[in-house]
N, C-alpha and C positions, 0 to 999 in steps of 0.2 A: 193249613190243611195239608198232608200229606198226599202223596201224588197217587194220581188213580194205576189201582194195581195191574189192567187189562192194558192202558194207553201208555201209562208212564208221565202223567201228564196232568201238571194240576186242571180243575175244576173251575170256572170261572161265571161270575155274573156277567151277561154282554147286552146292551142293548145295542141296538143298528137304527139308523136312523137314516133314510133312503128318503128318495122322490124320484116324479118322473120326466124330471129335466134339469136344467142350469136356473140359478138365481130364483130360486121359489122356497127360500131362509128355513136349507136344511142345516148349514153351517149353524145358523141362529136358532133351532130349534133345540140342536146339540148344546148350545151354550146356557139355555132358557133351563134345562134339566140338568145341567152340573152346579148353576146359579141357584135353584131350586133346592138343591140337595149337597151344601159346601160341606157337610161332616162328612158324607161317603169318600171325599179326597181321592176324585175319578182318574186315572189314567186314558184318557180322549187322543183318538187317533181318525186323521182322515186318510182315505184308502182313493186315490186317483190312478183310472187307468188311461193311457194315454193314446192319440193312432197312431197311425202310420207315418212313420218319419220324422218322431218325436222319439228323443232321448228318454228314457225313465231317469237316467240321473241329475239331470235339471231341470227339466219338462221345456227345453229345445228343439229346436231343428238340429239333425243328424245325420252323418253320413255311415251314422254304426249299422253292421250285419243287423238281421231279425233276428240272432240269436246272442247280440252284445247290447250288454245294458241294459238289460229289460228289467232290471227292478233295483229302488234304493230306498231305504227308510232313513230317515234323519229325526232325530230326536228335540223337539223345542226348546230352545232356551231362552229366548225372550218373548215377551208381552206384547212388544209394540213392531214388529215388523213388518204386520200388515197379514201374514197367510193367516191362512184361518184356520192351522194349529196353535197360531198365538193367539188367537180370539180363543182357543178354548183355556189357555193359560189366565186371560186377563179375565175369565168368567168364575175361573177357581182350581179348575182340573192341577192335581198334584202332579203329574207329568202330562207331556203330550208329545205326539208323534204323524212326520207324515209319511207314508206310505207310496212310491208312486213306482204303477209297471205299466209296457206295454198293452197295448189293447192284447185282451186275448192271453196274456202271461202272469194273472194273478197266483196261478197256483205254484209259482216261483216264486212268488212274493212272500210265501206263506213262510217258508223255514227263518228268512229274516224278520219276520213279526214275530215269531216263537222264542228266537233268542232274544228280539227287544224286549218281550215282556218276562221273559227267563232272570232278566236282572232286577223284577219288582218284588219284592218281599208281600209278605202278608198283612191286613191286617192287626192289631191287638190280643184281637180275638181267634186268629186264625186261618180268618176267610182269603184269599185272596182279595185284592182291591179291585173293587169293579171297573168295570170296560163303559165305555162309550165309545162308537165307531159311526163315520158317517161313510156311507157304502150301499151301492143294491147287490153289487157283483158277491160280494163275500157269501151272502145265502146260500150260494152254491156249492161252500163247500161247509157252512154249519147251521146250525139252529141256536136261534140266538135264544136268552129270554126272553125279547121282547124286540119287535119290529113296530116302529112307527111311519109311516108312509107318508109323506108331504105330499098336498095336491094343490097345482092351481089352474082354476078354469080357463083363469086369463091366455094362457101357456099353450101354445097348440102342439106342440112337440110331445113325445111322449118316448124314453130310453125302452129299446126291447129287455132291458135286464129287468128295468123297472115293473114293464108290464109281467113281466116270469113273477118276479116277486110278490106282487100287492096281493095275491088269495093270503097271501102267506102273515097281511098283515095283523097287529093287533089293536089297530087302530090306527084311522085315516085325521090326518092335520088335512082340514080344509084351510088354505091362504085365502079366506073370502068370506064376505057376509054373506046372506042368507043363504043365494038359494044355486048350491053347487050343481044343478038336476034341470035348468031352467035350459029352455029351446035355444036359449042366444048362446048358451055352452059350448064349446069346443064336443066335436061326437063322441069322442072318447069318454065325456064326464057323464054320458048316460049309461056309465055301468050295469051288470046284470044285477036284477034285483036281489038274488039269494046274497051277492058279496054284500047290498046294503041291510039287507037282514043279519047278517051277522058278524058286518067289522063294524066296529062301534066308531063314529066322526063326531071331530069338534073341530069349532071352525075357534083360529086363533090369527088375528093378523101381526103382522110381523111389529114388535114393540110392547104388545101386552103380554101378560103373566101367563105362565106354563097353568094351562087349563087345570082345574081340580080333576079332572077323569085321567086325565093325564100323571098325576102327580098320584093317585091311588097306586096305579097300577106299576109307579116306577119304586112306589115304596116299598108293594107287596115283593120284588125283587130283592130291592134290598134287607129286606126283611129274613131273607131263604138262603142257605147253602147256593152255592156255584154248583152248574150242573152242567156247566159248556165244558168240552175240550178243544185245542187251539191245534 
């Protein structure tokens, strides 16, 4: 696809794949839809921001200024290392990448994502290769295709980026059987009714098959021209 004539900038399929805390298998949902869909041959990227007094270039303890260091991407290259750019390697992802800045410094992050994916070709047919990204911060500075939201009730915490994001989503992963809405819920999980009227949930716990409602709408994606710019 030749590059957009306004931005300068190819076009991209992205899904995002967010939630609203640590350890509630967005890593593994990410993995679940490149497993799902091994022809798309995804380039999967995770995006970690770090606090205060945390190095972006090894995700340390630092004595660097608040304006040294704040962002480094590294490119995956093996399977077994253990981060969980290489779970999206050992899932299928034709590359993969991790991203990591300070709290608060993604949109420095941004020009070093552009040239990482500046080195992806297209493609057969044209398209650019689809994205997968796990991130809630990134929404703020695009519209993805598709936003998937992880939830779990178990989890009392809840990220404020997260909370910014989920109107935004298009669909809610419940981490839980039945009944995500129930009194013994964290308060948070009594969401306003209009968001449950109109973001569609499936509840999938963490080991089973990327939900069929899930799998339409990653298809329908794949299906369509790129329409993100980076």
């Amino acid at each position: 696809m030749a590059p957009d004539e306004k931005s300068g900038s190819h076009r991209w399929r992205v899904i995002v794949v967010g939630g609203h805390t640590r350890s509630i298998g967005k890593t593994q949902l990410v993995c679940d839809v490149i497993a799902a869909f091994p022809e798309a041959n995804w380039v999967a990227g995770k995006i970690t921001q770090y606090g205060h007094g945390v190095c972006a270039q090894n995700g340390e303890n630092c004595d660097c200024a608040p304006s040294e260091h704040v962002c480094a991407l590294d490119w995956e290259t093996h399977s077994d290392t253990g981060r969980d750019s290489a779970r999206f390697l050992a899932a299928g992802a034709r590359r993969s990448f991790w991203l990591r800045t300070k709290q608060g410094f993604l949109a420095e992050g941004l020009p070093l994502l552009r040239t990482a994916l500046g080195q992806i070709g297209p493609d057969p047919n044209g398209e650019m290769i689809p994205l997968i990204l796990e991130s809630n911060s990134l929404l703020q500075f695009l519209k993805p295709s598709l936003y998937f939201a992880v939830l779990d009730p178990a989890k009392e915490d809840f990220k404020d980026s997260a909370r910014v994001a989920l109107d935004r989503a298009d669909a809610l992963i419940v981490r839980c059987s039945p009944d995500l809405f129930s009194a013994a819920s964290p308060a948070w999980t009594r969401l306003p009714s209009r968001l449950l009227r109109e973001k569609p949930s499936v509840s999938q716990l963490e080991g089973e098959p990327l939900p069929q409602p899930l799998r339409v709408l990653v298809g329908r994606v794949l299906e369509c021209p790129g329409t993100v710019a980076i």
